[in-house]
GUPANU-732792 format. One line per field, with one value per atom (N, C-alpha, C): atom name; x, y, z. Coordinates in steps of 0.05 Angstrom, whole numbers. Each point is the difference from the previous one (the first is absolute). Layout:
atom [CA_...] $
px [X_...] $
py [Y_...] $
pz [Z_...] $
//
This chain:
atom [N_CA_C_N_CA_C_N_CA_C_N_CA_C_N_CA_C_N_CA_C_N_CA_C_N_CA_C_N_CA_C_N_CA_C_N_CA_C_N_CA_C_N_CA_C_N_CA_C_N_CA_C_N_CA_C_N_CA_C_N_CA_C_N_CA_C_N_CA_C_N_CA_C_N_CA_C_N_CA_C_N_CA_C_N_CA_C_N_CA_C_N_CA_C_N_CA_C_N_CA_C_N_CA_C_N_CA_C_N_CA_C_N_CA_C_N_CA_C_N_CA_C_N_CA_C_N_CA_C_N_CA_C_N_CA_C_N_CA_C_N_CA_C_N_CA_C_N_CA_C_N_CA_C_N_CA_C_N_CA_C_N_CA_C_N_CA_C_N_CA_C_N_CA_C_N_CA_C_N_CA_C_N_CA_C_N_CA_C_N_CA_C_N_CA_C_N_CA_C_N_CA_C_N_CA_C_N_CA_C_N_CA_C_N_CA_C_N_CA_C_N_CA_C_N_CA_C_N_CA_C_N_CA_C_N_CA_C_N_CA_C_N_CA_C_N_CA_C_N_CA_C_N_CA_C_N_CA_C_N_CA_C_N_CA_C_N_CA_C_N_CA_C_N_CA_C_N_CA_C_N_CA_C_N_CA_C_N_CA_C_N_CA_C_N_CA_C_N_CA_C_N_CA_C_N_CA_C_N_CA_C_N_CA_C_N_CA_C_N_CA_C_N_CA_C_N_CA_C_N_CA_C_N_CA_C_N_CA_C_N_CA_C_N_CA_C_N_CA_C_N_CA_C_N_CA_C_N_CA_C_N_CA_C_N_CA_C_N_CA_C_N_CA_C_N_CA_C_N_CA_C_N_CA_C_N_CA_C_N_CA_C_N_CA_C_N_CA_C_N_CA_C_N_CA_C_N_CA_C_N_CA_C_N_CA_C_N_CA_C_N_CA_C_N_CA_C_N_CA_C_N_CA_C_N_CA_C_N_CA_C_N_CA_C_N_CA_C_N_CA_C_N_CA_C_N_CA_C_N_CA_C_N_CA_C_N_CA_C_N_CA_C_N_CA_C_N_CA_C_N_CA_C_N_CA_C_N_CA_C_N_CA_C_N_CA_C_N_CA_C_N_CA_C_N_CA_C_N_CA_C_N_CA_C_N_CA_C_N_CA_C_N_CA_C_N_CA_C_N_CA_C_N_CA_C_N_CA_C_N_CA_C_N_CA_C_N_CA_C_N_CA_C_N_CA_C_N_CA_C_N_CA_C_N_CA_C_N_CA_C_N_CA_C_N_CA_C_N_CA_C_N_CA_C_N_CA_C_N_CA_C_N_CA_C_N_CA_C_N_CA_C_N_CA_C_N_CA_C_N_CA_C_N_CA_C_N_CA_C_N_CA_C_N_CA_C_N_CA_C_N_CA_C_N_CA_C_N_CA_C_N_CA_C_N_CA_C_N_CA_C_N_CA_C_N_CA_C_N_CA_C_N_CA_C_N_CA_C_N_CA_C_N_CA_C_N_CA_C_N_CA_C_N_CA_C_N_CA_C_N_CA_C_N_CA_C_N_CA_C_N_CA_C_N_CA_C_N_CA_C] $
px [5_16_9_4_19_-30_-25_-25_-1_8_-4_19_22_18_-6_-10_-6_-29_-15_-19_8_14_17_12_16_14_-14_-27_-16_-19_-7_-6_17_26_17_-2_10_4_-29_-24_-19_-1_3_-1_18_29_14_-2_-15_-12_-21_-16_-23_12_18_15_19_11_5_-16_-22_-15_-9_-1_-19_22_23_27_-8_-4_7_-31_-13_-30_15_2_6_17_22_18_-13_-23_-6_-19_-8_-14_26_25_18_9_6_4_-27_-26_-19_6_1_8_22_18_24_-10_-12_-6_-7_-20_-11_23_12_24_-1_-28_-11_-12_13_-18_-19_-11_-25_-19_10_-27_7_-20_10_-8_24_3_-18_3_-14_-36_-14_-21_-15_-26_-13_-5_-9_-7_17_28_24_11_-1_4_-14_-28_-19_2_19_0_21_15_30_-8_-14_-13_-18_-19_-20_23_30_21_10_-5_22_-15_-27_-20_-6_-10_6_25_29_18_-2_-5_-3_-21_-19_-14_7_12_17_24_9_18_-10_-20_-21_-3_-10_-6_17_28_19_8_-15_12_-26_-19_-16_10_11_13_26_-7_28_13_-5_13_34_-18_23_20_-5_13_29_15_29_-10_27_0_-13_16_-1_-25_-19_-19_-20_4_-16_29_25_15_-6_-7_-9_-27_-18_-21_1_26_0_3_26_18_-36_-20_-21_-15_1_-24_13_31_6_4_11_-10_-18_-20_-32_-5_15_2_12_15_17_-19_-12_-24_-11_-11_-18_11_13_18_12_-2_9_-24_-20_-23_-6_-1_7_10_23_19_-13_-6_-4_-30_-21_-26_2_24_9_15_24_15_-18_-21_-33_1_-16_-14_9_33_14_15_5_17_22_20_21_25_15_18_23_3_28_2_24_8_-1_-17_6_6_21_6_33_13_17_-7_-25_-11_-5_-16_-23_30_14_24_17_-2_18_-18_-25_-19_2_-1_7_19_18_22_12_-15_-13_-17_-25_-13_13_21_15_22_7_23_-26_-19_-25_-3_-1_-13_21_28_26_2_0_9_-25_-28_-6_-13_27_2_28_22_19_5_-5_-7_10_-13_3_33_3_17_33_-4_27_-4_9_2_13_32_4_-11_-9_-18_-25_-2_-30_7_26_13_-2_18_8_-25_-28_-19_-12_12_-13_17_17_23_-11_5_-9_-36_-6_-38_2_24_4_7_32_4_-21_-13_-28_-19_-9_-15_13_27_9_-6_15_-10_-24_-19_-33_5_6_2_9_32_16_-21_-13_-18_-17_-7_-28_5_34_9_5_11_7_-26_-23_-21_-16_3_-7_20_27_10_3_-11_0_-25_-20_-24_0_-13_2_-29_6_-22_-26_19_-27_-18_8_-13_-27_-23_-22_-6_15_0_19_18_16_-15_-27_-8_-5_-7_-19_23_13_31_18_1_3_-15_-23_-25_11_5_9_22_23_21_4_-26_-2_-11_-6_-18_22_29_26_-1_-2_15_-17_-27_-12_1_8_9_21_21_34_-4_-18_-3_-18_-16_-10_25_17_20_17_-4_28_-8_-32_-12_6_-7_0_40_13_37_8_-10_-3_-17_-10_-17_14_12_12_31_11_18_4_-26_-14_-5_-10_-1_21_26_21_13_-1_23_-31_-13_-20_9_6_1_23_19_32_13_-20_13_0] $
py [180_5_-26_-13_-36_-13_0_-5_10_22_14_5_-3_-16_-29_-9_-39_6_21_6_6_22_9_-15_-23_-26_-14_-17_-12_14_19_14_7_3_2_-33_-18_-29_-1_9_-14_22_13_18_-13_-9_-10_-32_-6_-32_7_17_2_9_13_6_-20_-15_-32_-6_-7_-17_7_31_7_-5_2_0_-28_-27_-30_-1_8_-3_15_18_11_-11_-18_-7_-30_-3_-26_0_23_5_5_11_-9_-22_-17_-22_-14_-4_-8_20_16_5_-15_-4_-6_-26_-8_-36_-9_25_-17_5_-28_11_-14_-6_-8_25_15_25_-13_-20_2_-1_-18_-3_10_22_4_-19_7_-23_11_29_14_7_-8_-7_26_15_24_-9_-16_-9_1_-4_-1_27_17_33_10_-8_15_-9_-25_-4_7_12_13_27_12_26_4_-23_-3_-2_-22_2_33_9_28_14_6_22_-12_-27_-6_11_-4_11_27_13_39_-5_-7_8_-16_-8_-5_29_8_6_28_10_27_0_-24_-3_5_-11_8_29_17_27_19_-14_8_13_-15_29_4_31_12_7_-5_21_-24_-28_-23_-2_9_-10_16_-11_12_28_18_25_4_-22_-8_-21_8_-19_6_25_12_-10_-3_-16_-21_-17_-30_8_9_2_6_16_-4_-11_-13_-29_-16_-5_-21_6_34_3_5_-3_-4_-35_-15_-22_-12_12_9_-3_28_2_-22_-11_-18_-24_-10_-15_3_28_3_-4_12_7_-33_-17_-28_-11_3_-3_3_27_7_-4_-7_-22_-26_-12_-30_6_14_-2_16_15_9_-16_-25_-12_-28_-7_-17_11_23_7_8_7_7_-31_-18_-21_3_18_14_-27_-4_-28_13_27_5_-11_4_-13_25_-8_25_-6_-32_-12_22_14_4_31_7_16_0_-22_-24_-1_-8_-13_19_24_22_11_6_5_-19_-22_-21_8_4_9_32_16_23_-9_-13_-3_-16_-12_-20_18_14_25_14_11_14_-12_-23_-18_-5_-7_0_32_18_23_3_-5_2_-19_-21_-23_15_20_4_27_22_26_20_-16_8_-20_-19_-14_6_-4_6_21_24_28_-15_-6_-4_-12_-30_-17_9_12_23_19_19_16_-31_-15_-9_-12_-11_-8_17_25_34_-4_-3_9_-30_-14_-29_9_7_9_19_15_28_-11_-20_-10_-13_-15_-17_17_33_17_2_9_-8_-8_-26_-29_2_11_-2_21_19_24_-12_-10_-13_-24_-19_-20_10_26_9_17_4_8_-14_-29_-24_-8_-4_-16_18_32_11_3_-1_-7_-23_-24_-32_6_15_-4_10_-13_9_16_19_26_-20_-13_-12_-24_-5_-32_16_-12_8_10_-18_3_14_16_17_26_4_28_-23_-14_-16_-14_2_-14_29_22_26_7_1_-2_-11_-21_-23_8_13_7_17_24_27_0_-33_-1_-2_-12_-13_34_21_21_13_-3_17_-21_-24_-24_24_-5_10_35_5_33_0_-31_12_-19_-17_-14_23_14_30_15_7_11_-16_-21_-21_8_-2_1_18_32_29_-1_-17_-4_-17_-25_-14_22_11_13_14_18_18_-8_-28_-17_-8_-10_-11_28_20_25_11_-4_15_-13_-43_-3_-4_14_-10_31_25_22_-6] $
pz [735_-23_-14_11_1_-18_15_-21_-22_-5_-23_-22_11_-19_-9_12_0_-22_4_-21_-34_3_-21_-15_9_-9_-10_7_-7_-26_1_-23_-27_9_-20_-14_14_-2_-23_8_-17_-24_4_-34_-16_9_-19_-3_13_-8_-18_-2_-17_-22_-3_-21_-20_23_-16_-8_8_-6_-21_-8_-29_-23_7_-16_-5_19_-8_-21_0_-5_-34_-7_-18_-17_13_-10_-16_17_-6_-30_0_-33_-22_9_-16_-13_26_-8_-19_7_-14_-26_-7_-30_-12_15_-12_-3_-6_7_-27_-10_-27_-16_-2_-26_-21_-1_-30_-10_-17_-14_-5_-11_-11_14_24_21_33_4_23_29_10_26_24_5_15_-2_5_4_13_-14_9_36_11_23_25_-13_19_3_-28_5_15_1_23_24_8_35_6_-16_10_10_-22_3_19_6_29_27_-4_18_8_-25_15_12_-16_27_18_5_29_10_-5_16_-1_-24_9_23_-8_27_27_8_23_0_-19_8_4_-13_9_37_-1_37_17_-9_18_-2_-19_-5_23_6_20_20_26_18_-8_-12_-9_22_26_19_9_-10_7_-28_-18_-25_-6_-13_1_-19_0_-10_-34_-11_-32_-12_19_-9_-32_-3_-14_-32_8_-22_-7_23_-4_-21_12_-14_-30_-8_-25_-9_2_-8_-9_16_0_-22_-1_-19_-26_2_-27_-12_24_-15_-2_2_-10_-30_-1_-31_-13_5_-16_-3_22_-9_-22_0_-19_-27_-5_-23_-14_13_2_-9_11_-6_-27_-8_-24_-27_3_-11_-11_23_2_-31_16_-18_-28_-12_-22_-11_13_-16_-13_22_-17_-24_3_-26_-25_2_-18_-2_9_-2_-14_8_-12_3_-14_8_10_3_18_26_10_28_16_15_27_24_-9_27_16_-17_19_23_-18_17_28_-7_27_23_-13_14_18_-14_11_19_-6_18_27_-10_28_21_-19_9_24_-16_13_29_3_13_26_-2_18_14_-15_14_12_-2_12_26_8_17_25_-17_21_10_-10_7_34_-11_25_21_-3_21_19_-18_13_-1_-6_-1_28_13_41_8_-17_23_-21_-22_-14_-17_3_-22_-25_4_-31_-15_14_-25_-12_16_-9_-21_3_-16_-30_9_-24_-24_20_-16_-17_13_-18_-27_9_-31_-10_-7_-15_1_7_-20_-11_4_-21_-19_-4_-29_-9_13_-10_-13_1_1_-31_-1_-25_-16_2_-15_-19_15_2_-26_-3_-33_-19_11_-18_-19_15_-7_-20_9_-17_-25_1_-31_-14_8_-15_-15_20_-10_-19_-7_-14_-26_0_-15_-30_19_-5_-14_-2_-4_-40_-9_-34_-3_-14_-5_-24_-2_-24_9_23_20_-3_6_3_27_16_31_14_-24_21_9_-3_20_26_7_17_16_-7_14_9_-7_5_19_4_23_21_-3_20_14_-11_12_10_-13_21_24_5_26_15_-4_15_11_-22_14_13_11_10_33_-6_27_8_-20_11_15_-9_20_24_6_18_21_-14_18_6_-9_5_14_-1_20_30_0_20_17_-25_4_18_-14_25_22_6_26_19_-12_18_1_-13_10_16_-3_28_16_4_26_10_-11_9_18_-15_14_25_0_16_32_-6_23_12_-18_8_11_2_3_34] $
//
């Protein structure tokens, strides 16, 4: 039994390291967006988006392997698994972004997005460094990515607001910002999962 608890532990331990890890990897194409802050020329480089993106499926697939014997893995593994395959999505969708704001070369700022997203992704990462060992700070990183979840609408009325109907580039900059909100729902998706995880292992 004492083995098999010592199994269970160790399995838990690496899902949520593989889970950092896709969080730090993710976070790190943030940051590389936020970088070019010369509108005209971007800083981020097609080459470097693709080894972030080569970085994360290497880590999904690590973190697939450890989902191999289910008989060792904690209860909520199939939560983890979402949490992964939604910031999956967010890759993509980033992805997205990045090769639409090229081709449209729209001069808006989509730095406080990048930023809040950062921001999001770092409360993601603490919550499951401490999730098992402190409930409230876990509680509390929920409520601060909820106001952030916020933020994230609030942002996307402003920047539609700010925008003038007669620019040539306000459909293409409109485009741009609907991508923030299809980010901000799968981060909400991501929000009800970690909440389900927090009460799942504190009952």
């Amino acid at each position: 039994m004492k083995n098999l608890g010592n199994m269970l532990f160790r399995q838990r331990i690496r899902l949520d390291d593989c889970l950092i890890k896709g969080i730090d990897i993710l976070h790190k194409l943030v940051e590389l967006l936020l970088s070019a802050k010369d509108e005209g020329a971007e800083s981020a480089q097609p080459d470097e988006i693709l080894d972030i993106e080569l970085l994360f499926e290497d880590g999904f697939s690590c973190f697939l392997k450890c989902l191999d014997k289910k008989y060792y893995l904690p209860f909520y593994w199939e939560d983890m698994y979402e949490v992964y395959s939604n910031l999956k999505k967010i890759l993509s969708i980033l992805q997205t972004f990045y090769a639409e704001k090229r081709i449209y070369k729209t001069r808006f700022s989509f730095s406080h997005f990048l930023e809040l997203e950062g921001r999001i992704l770092e409360n993601m990462k603490c919550f499951f460094q401490e999730y098992l060992h402190n409930r409230k700070y876990g509680e509390e990183l929920l409520k601060n990515n909820q106001h952030e979840l916020k933020n994230f609408v609030r942002l996307y009325y402003q920047g539609i607001a700010s925008i003038s109907r007669e620019q040539v580039q306000s459909h293409m900059t409109s485009r741009l910002l609907e991508v923030f909100l299809d980010i901000n729902a799968v981060n909400s998706s991501i929000q009800d999962v970690l909440q389900k995880i927090l009460v799942g292992t504190n009952l």
